[in-house]
Structures are given as C-alpha cells and as structure tokens.
MINU-633198 format. One record per residue (C-alpha): residue number from 1; x, y, z. Coordinates in pm, 1 decimal. Last residue first. Layout:
N
NUM:X:Y:Z
...
***
This chain:
456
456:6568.0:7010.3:5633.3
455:6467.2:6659.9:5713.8
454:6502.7:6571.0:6061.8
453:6832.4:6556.2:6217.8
452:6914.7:6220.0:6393.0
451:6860.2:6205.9:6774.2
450:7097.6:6116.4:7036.0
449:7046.5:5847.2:7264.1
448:6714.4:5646.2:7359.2
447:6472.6:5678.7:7631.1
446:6263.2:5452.7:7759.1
445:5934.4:5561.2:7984.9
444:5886.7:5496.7:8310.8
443:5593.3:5373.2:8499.7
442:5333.5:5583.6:8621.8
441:5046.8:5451.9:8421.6
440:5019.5:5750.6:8176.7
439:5387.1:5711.6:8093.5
438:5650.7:5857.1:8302.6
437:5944.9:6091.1:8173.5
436:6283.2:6096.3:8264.8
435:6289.5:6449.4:8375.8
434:6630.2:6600.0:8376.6
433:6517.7:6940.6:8199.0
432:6145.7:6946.4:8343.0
431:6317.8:6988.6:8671.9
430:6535.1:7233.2:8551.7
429:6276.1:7399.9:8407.5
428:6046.5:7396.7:8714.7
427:6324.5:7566.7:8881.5
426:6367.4:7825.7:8680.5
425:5988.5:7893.0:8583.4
424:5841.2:7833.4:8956.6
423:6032.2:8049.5:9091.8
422:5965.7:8301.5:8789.1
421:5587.7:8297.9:8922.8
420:5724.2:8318.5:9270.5
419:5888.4:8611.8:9285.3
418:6239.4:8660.5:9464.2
417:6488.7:8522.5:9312.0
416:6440.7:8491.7:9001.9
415:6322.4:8863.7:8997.0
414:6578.6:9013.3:9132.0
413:6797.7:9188.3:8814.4
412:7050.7:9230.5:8630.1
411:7294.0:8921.3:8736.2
410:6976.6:8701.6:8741.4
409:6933.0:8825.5:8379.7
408:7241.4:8595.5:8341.7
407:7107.9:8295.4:8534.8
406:6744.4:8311.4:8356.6
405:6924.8:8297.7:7997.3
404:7124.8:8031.6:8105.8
403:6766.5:7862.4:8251.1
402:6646.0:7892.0:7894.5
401:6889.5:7785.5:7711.3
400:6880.6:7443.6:7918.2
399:6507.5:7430.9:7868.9
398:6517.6:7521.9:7484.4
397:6798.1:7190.5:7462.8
396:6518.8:6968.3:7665.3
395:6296.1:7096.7:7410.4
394:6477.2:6958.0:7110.1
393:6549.6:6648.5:7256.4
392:6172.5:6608.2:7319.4
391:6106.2:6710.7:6977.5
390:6359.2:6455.6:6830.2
389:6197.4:6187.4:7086.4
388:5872.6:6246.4:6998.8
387:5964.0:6167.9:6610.1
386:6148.1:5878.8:6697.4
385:6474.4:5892.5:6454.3
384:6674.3:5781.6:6798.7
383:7061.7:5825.7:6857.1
382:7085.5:6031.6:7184.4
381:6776.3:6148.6:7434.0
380:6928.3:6463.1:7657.3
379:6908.4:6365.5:8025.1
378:7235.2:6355.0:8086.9
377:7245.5:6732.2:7971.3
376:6906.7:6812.3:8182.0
375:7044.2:6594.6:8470.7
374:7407.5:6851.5:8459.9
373:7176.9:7149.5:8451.4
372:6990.8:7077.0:8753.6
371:7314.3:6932.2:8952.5
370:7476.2:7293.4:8892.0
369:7159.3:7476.1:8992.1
368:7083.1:7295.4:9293.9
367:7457.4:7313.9:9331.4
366:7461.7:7721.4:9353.1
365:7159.0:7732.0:9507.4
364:7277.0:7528.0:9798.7
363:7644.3:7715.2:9802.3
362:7463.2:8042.2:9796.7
361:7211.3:7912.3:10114.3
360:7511.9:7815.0:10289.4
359:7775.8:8110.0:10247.0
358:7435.5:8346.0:10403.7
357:7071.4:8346.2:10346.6
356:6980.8:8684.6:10331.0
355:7318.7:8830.9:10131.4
354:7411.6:8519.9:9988.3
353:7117.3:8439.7:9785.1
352:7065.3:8817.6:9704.4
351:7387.9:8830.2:9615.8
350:7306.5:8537.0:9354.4
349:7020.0:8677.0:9250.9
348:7153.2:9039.2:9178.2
347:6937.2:9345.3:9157.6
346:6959.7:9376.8:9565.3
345:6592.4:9363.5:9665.8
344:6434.0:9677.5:9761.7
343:6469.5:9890.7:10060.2
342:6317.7:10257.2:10008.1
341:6526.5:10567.9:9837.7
340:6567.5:10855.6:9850.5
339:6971.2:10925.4:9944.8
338:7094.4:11125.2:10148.7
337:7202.3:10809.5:10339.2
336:7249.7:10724.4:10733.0
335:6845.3:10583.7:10687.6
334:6907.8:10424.8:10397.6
333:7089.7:10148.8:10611.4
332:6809.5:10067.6:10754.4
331:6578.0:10069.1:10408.0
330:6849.5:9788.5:10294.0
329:6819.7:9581.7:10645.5
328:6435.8:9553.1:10545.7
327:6477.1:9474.3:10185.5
326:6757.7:9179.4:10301.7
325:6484.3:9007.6:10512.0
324:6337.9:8808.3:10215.6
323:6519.8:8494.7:10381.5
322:6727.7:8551.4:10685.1
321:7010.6:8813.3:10691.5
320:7264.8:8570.9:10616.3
319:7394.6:8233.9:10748.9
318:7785.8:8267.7:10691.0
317:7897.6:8604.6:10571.7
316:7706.9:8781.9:10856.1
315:7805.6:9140.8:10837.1
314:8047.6:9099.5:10512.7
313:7747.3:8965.5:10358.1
312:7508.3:9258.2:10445.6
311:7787.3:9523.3:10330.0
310:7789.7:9370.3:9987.5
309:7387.9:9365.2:9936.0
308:7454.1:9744.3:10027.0
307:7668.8:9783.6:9745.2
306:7490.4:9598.4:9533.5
305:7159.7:9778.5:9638.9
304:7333.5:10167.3:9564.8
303:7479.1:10013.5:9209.3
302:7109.8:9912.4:9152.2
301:7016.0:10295.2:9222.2
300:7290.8:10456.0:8999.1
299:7214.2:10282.1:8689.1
298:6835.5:10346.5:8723.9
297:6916.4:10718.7:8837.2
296:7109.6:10738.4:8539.8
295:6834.7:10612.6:8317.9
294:6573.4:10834.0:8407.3
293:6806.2:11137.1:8381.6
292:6835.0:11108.1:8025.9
291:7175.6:11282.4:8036.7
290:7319.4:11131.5:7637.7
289:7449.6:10801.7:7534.2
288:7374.7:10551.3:7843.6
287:7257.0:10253.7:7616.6
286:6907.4:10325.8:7714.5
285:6957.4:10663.0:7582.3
284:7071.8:10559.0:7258.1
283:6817.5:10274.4:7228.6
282:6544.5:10570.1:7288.8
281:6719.7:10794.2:6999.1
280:6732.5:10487.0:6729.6
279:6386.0:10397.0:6811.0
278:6277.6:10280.2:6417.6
277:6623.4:10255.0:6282.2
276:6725.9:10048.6:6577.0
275:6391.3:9800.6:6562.0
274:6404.4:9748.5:6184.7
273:6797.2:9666.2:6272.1
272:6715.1:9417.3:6496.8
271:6426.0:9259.8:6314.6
270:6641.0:9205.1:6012.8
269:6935.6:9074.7:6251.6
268:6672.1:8800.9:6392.6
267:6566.9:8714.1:6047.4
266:6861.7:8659.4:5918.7
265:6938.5:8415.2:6245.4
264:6625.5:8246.9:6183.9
263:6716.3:8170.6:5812.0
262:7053.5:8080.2:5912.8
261:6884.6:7836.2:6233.8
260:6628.8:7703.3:5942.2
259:6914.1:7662.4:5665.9
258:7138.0:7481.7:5881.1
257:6893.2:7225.4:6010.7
256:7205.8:6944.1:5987.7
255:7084.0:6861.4:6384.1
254:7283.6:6692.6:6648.0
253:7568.9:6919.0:6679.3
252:7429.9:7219.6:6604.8
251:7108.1:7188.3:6828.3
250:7356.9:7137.6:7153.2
249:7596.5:7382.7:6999.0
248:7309.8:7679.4:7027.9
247:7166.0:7632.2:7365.1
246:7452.9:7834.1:7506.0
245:7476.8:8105.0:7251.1
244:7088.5:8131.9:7239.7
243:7107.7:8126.4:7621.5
242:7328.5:8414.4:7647.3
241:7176.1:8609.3:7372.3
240:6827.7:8536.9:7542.1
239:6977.6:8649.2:7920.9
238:7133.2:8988.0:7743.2
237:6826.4:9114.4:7572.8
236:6642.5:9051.5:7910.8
235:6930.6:9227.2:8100.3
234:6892.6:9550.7:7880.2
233:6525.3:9546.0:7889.1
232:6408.2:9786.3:7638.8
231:6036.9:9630.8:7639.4
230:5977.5:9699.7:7306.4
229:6296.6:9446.5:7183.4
228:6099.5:9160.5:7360.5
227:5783.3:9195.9:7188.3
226:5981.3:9241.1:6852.2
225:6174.0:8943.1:6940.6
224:5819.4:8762.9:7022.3
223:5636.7:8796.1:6690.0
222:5985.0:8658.3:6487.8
221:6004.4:8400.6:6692.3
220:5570.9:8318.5:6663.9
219:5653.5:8314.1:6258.8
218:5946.3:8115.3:6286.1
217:5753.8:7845.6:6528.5
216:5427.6:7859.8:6318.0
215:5614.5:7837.9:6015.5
214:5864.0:7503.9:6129.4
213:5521.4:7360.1:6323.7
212:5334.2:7372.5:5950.9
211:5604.9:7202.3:5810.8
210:5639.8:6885.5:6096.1
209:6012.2:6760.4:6166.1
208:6040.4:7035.9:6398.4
207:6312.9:7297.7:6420.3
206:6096.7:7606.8:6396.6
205:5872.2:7406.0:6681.0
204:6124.2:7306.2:6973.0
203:6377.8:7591.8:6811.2
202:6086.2:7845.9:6964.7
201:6147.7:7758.8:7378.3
200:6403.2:7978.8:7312.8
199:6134.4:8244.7:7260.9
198:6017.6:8171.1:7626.9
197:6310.5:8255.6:7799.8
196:6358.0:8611.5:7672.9
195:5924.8:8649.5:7656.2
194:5964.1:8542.1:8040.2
193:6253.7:8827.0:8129.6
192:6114.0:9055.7:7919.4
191:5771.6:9084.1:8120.1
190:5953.3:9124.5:8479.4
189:6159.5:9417.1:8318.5
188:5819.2:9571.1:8180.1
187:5723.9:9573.7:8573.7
186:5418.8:9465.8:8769.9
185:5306.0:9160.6:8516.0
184:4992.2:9157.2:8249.6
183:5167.9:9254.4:7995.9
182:5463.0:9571.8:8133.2
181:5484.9:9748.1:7798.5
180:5766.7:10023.6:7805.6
179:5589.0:10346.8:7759.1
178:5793.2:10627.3:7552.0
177:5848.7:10976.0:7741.2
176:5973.6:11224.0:7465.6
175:6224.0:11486.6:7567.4
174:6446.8:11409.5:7313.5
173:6475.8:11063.6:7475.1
172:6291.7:10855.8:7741.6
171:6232.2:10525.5:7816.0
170:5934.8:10460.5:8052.5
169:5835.2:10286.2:8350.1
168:5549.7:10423.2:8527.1
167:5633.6:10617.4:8895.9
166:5516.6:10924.2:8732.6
165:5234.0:10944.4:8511.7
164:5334.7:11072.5:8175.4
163:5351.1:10736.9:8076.4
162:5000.7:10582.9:8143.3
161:4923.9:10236.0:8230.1
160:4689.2:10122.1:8469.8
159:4788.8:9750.4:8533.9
158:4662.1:9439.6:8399.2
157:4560.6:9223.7:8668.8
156:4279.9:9019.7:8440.8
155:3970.5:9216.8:8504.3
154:4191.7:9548.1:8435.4
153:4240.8:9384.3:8039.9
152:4135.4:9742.0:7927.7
151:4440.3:9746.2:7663.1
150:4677.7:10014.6:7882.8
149:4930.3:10288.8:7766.2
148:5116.6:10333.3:7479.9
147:4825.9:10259.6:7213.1
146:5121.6:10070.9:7041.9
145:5329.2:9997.6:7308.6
144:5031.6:9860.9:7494.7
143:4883.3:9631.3:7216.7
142:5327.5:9511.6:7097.1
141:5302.7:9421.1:7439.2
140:4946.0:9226.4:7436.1
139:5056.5:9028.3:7118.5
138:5406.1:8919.5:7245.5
137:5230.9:8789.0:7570.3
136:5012.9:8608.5:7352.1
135:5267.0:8444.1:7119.4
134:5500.9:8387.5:7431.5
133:5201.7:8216.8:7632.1
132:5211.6:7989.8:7390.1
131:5572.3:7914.2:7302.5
130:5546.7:7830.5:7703.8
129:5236.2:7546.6:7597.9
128:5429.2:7449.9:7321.5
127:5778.5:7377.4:7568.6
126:5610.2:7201.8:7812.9
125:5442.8:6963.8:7571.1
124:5795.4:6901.9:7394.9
123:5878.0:6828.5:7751.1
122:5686.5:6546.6:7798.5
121:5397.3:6569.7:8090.6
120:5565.7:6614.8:8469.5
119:5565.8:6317.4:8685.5
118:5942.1:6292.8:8858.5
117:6156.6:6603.7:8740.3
116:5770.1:6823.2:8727.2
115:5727.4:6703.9:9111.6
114:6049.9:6812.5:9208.5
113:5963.0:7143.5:9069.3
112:5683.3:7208.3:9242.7
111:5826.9:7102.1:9553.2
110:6100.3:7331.5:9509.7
109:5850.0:7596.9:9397.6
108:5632.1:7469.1:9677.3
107:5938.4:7546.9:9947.5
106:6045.3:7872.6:9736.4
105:5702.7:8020.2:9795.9
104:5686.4:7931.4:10194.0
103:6046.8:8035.4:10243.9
102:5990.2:8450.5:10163.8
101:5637.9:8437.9:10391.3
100:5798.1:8248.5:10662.7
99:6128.5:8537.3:10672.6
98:5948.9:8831.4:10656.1
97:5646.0:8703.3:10883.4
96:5913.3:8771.7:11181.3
95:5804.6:9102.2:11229.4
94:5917.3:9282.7:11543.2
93:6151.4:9012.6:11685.4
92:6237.2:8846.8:11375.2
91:6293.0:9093.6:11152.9
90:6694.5:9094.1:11106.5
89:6668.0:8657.6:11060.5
88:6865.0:8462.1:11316.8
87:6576.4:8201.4:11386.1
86:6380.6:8261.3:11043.3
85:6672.0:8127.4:10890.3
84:6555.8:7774.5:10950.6
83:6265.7:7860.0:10673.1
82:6485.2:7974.4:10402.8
81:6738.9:7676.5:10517.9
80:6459.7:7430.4:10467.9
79:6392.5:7594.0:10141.2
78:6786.1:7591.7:10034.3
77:6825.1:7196.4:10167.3
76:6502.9:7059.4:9882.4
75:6710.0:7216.8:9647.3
74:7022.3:7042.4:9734.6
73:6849.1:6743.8:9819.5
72:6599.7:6756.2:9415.7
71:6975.4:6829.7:9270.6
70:7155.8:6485.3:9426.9
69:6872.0:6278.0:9350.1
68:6860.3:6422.2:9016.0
67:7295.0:6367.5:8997.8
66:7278.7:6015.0:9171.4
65:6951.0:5854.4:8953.5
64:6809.0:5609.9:9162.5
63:6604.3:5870.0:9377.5
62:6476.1:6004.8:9082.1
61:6328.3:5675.6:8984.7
60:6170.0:5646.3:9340.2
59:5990.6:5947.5:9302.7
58:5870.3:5872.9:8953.5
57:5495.9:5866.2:9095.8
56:5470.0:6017.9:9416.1
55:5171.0:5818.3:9563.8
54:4903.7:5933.0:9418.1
53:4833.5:6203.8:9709.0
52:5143.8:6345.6:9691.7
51:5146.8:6404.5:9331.2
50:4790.6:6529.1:9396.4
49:4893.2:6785.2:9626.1
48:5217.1:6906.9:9443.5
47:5056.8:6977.7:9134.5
46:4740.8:7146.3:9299.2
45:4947.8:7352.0:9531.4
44:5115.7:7473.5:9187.5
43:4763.3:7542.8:9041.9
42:4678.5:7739.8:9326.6
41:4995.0:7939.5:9387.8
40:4938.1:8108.1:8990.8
39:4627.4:8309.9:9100.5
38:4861.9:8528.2:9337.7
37:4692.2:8570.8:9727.6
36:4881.3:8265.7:9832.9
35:5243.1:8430.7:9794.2
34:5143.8:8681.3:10056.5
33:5077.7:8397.3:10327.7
32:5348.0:8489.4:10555.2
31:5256.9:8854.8:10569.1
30:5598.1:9061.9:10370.8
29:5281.2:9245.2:10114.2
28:4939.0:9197.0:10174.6
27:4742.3:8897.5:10236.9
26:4500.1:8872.6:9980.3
25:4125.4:9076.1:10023.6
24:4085.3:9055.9:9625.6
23:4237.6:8790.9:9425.1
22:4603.7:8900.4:9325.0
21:4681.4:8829.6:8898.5
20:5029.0:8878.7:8814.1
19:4970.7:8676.1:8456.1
18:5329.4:8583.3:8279.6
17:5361.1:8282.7:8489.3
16:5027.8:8145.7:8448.1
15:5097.1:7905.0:8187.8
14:5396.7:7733.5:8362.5
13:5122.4:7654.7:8631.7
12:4824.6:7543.6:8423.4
11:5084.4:7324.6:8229.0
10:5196.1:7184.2:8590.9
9:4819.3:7150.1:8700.3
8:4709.0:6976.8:8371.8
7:5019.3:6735.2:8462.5
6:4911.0:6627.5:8812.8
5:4575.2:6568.9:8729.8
4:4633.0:6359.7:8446.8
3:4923.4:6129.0:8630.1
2:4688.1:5875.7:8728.7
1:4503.3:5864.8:8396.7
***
C-alpha cells in the first residue's frame, strides 16, 4: 500500500500529458516558476514527494544495477548542469529567471523519472493508461477536424480554434485553409507527437493473450492513425514509422503473432490510402508540391533556427548558452536580419542540447539516453508463459518504440526538449523501460527471460 500513492501520481502524470491546462494567475512565460502554473507539475511533485517521503523504495536496487545506476547519474548530471549554467548563461545579468525556470522542469522530470525506474506500477499498466489517452485524444481530433474549429472544451485549456484566423495552424491547398487539430495542447505538432508515441503503446493490447484486449487494441490503432494522419505532422508520421521499425524485431522475434501484426499492417496501408484519396491536394502541399506559401515559410523558418542554433555552438562549443537561453540569443541575432521573426527554440533537440548547454550537456543527454535504452533491452523479461509477464514484455517493447519515435521527431521539432509534459513522457519511458518492478511491499519482483508467443 506503500507504493499506492506514488503510482496513482505517475499514471495521473503520464495521463496528463496531452492536456496543456495553466491555472489562472500562473507565472508567465521565462519566470522561474512557469512550469508550476501547468496542471500536469502537481501530480509529478506528488510522485517524487511521496517516493521521498517512503523512503525511496527500489532506490537501492537501481543502484545495484551498473547500466540504471549509470543512466539515473547521467540524467541526474544534465539537470545539475541546467541549473550550473545559470552562471555563464546570455540572460543572466538582466534576467537570469531564463535559465532557473528551464532547469527546474527537467530536474523533477529527471526526478520523475527516476522515481518511475525504481517504484513505478507494471508497465503493461503504463502502457493501457497511454493507449487511453490515445483513444480520447484520437476522438477530440478527429471532433475539431471535423467541425474544423473548436469542441467547447475552453474549461479544460482547449484553445480557440478557427482557421481563417491568422496565426492558427492550417494546411492549405487550392486556396482552401484546412484546420489541423491541436487537442487540448498549443500546437497540432505537439498533439502528433503523443498520439505517434502512444499508438505504439497499441501492440501491448492487439498482441495480448486476452480476445477482447486484441479488438480493443486494433480497433483503438486504427482510431489513432486516422487521428494522427489529420494532424499533417510530417515529423510525427516519421517518429511512429521509426519506432514501428525499431520496436518491430523485438515483437518478431519472440512472438509467432503473424497474422495480428499482417492484419495490423493491412490495416495501416488501408487507412493510408483512405487518408491520400480523401486530402490528396493538402498531402501534396505538405509534401512541398506546389507554392503554398504557408509551408515554405515553415521550411524556411526552422532552416533560419538551425542555422542560428549552429552559430550559438561555434560561440561557446563547450558549456552553451545556458539552459532555455538559446530563444533569447536567437531574437539577438534577428535583430541584423530582414527577417520577421521572434526567437524560438531551434527545431532540433539535440542542437538545442548543445546549443544552451554546451559539448557537456549533449554528451549527458546523449548517455542518459543511451544507458536508458540499453536498461529497457536488459530489462526485457525472457522465457516465461506468465501472462503478466508476456504483457509486460510487450510493453517494455511499446516503450522502446516509443522513445525512437520521440528521438526522431526530436530531429523535427523542440518539443522534447523543451516542454515539460513531453519531459516527463521521454524520460519517464525510459525509466519505466528498465524498471525492475516492486511489489506492493517495496520489495522486488522476479523476472524471468523471454516470453513464449501467446496463442494466435
């Protein structure tokens, strides 16, 4: 009963990553406590707190194990250097909250995440409660794109939606403006991103030993691809063929489900082709054919951020710009531009990572990462017929997808980087990856070796 708390605030947590929520009167934006005005900070100050406050259960099991212990340092490293960087950081003399409010975030998602590897519930609970929020998340996109424009969910964040205002994202074609839905976060790229990740948390249930969790899991797959081709996010469609095509040989090799991943995959082309026929001129566009100029000056303006994110590393290759400072430094160099533009995150995580917190803070991430992925594929349960064990397998494989996925969208786009809510995600995934598992005491649970296939 120890460990209740601490898991009803981790599912709370990975729930509320789709939901952008602010309470009213929140710090606003670049003050150091910015991140405390979102809904979702609560519940992971909640994990952490009563983890702490039990005792750290599984702590000293992680500490045991070289390549966890080794991945909870190197993460636990990159939010001490966030904060460190405050010293050298571009803002620090006229606004050094830049740099505290960036670090505080990524401190309680490493915390958060660290808690997940050591006490977090089993991952094929993890994975239903993300498959989820995908099946409602699907629902409210396919609501906006269908109405094209808002659902009346104001009272829960949901943004005014219109797409012949300006500013809103649309694709357009033929001289049609066509609303991308955004859910209940800022940006339909920020939407895409979790319904990529969460529909290969699907192979958990479409892969199940259990019928009705087979249908429910194709069914709520099927749902989600079409939420996730409305968005038109080009990176997002890229991140879940990347982690398909990753997670794909671990569920090969230990499962003889042939006919559920061929059924899936049938079903994925179907969809695909529905989708093309149906918005054949708007997936032109978005695939550069034509002069829409929305999507040159979308192509145009991340090339303007790399470039700058470029010239902020050569400046100060080794520590950086300081952490959630690389904005600020991007709207200075605008200012020897023509061109109109305010700073904004380079559309690159792992730029990003160099760019404000310099050679160190890249090689961090980059073996916080590493290290993650290698304790999810050590952590993978081998040779059991265990029912929980087979889903838990299963779900471990989603999480591994899913943080491939996250690393190539990464490429695309910012938003791993630098929002909490997807903070959380990746790194709570790669906790949840390489957990061992506790039982409801606090001790540790057994695991075995590869599981059998269940019946097809």
């Amino acid at each position: 009963m120890r460990l209740l708390p601490v898991r009803v605030g981790i599912l709370a947590t990975f729930a509320l990553v789709p939901v952008w929520y602010r309470f009213k009167g929140a710090p606003g934006d670049f003050k150091t406590l910015y991140s405390t005005g979102f809904l979702i900070f609560w519940p992971m100050l909640w994990t952490v707190g009563w983890w702490l406050a039990v005792g750290l259960p599984g702590f000293a099991a992680l500490r045991r194990d070289k390549v966890r212990r080794l991945w909870a340092l190197a993460l636990l490293l990159l939010a001490l250097w966030a904060f460190l960087s405050g010293a050298w950081a571009f803002t620090r003399r006229f606004a050094p909250e830049v740099t505290t409010g960036a670090a505080l975030p990524l401190a309680l998602a490493a915390l958060f995440a660290i808690t997940v590897a050591c006490a977090g519930p089993p991952p094929r609970v993890i994975a239903s409660a993300l498959i989820a929020g995908l099946a409602w998340n699907a629902a409210l996109s396919g609501a906006q794109a269908a109405v094209q424009g808002s659902v009346g969910l104001n009272a829960l964040g949901e943004f005014r939606l219109n797409p012949a205002v300006s500013g809103v994202a649309v694709v357009q074609a033929e001289g049609m403006r066509w609303l991308r839905p955004y859910g209940l976060l800022p940006h339909p790229n920020i939407l895409a991103g979790f319904l990529a990740l969460t529909l290969l948390m699907t192979p958990a249930w479409f892969l199940s030993g259990s019928q009705r969790r087979q249908a429910a899991g194709t069914a709520i797959f099927l749902f989600g691809l079409w939420g996730l081709l409305l968005t038109f996010s080009r990176g997002a469609w890229l991140g879940f063929a990347a982690g398909a095509f990753a997670g794909l040989p671990l569920l090969w090799r230990a499962w003889a489900a042939w006919r559920r991943l061929a059924l899936v995959l049938v079903l994925t082309l179907a969809a695909a082709g529905a989708f093309a026929a149906l918005y054949g001129p708007f997936l032109a566009a978005r695939a550069g054919v034509g002069e829409e100029s929305i999507e040159q000056r979308s192509v145009s303006d991340r090339a303007v951020y790399m470039d700058f994110a470029y010239r902020a590393i050569r400046e100060s290759p080794l520590t950086g710009l300081g952490a959630g400072n690389f904005p600020w430094r991007a709207s200075y160099y605008l200012q020897f531009t023509p061109y109109d533009l305010r700073g904004q995150p380079a559309h690159h995580v792992f730029l990003s990572a160099w760019a404000e917190l310099g050679i160190i803070g890249y090689a961090l991430t980059a073996l916080a990462l590493i290290f993650g992925i290698e304790a999810g594929l050590t952590a993978l349960p081998k040779n059991s017929r265990d029912k929980p064990a087979v889903d838990d397998y299963l779900a471990r494989a989603a999480f591994l997808g899913g943080i491939i996925a996250l690393m190539i969208i990464g490429l695309l786009d910012h938003y791993p980087w630098t929002l909490l809510h997807f903070q959380a995600l990746w790194w709570g995934l790669l906790g949840a990856a390489g957990s061992h598992g506790l039982t409801g005491t606090g001790s540790a649970s057994t695991s075995g070796s590869a599981p059998q296939a269940p019946a097809a």
